[in-house]
N, C-alpha and C positions, 0 to 999 in steps of 0.2 A: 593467614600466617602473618603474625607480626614481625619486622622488619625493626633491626635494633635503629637508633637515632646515629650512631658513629658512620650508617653507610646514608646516609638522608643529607641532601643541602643544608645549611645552616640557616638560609634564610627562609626553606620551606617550614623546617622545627620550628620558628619564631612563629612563622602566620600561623600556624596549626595550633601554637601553647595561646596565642593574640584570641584565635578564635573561638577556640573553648572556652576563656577566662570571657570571653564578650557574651558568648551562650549560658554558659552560667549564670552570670547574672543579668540577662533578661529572665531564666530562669526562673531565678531568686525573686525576680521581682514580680512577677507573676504568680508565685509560692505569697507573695506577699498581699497583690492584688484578692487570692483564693479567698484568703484568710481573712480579710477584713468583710467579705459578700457574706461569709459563713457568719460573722459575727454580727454583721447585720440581720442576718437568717433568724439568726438565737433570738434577737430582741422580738423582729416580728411572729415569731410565732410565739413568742410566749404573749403579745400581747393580741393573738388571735384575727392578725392581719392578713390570711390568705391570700389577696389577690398581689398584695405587694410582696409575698413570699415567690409567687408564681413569678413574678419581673425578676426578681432574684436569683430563683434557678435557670433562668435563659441566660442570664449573663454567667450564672456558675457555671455554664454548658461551657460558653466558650473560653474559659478563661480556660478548663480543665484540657478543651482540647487545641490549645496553645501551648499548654504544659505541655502537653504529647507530640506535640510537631515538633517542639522543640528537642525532647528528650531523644528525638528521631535521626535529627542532627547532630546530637551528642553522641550517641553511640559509636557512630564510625569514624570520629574522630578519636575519641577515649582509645577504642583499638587501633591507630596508627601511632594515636601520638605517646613518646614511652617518655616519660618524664625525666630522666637525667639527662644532662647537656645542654638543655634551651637557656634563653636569655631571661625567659621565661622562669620565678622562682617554684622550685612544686608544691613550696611550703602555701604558699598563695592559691596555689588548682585545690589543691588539700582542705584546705580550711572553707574554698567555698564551696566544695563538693561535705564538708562535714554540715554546712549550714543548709544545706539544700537536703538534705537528709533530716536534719532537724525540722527546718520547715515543713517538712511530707508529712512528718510524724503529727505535728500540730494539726495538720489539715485533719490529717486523718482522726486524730483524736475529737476535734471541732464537728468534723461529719459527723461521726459516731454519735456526739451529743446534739445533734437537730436532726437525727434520726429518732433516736430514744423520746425526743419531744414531742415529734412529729405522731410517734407511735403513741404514747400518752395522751395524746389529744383527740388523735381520731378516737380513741376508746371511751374516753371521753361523751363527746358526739354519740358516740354509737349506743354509751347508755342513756343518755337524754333523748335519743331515737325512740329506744325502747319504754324508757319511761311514759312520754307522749301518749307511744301509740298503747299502752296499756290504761291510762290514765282516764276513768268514765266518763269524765266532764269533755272531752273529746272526742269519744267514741259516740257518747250523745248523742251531738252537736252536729256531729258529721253523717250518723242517722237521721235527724232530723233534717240537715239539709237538703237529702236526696229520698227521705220519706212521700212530699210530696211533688216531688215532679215529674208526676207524671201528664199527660196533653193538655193543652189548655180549653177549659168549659167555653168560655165568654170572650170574645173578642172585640175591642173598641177597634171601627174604622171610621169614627167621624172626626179623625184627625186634625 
């Protein structure tokens, strides 16, 4: 049940509007931190850098679940804190909550394209797999190598 601001202390409304506007943009900046891992993602894997993609998404892990502790804490404040009254402008909660909205968007958009890449690649891989393993000069080779091993005739032990 939310509770109007006119029956709230004045100076609890202040730390409540202080500390959403502070969540936000650690938020933000984390929104910001995503975004730039992601675009590091894009480069390496177009230039077919796996293991430094793999360092990437450990750090993409936790940035992501930074965003979510964080957005943990925003919640129950957002439903205490009712925005007319504070010292606090709402034009100011407004605009950073429209950019952190913005930001989601990009992330997600960014995902979306080093997923697509990621998926292109493996497929990739997967026909050169196939290629290979169909390819005579291979299949040969690999006959040949296990054609003859089988026990050994002649054994040197005068070592």
């Amino acid at each position: 049940m939310m509770v109007q601001i006119a029956n709230k202390p004045k100076i609890q409304d202040t730390a409540a509007a202080r500390r959403l506007m502070e969540l936000f943009g650690q938020q933000r900046d984390c929104f910001y931190s995503y975004i730039e891992v992601l675009e590091k993602q894009n480069a390496l894997i177009s230039l077919g850098k796996d293991e430094d993609v793999l360092v990437l998404v450990d750090h993409e892990e936790s940035i992501v679940n930074a965003i979510f502790s964080i957005q943990k804490a925003i919640d129950p404040l957002e439903s205490y804190y009712y925005i007319e009254g504070t010292e606090v402008s709402a034009d100011d909660l407004l605009i950073l909550k429209a950019e952190l909205e913005s930001l989601n968007i990009k992330a997600r958009a960014l995902s979306e394209r080093n997923r697509e890449l990621l998926s292109r690649n493996m497929a990739n891989m997967r026909t050169e797999i196939q290629v290979l393993r169909t390819n005579p000069i291979f299949i040969n080779a690999r006959r040949f190598q296990y054609h003859n091993a089988g026990a050994a005739s002649i054994i040197d032990i005068t070592g």
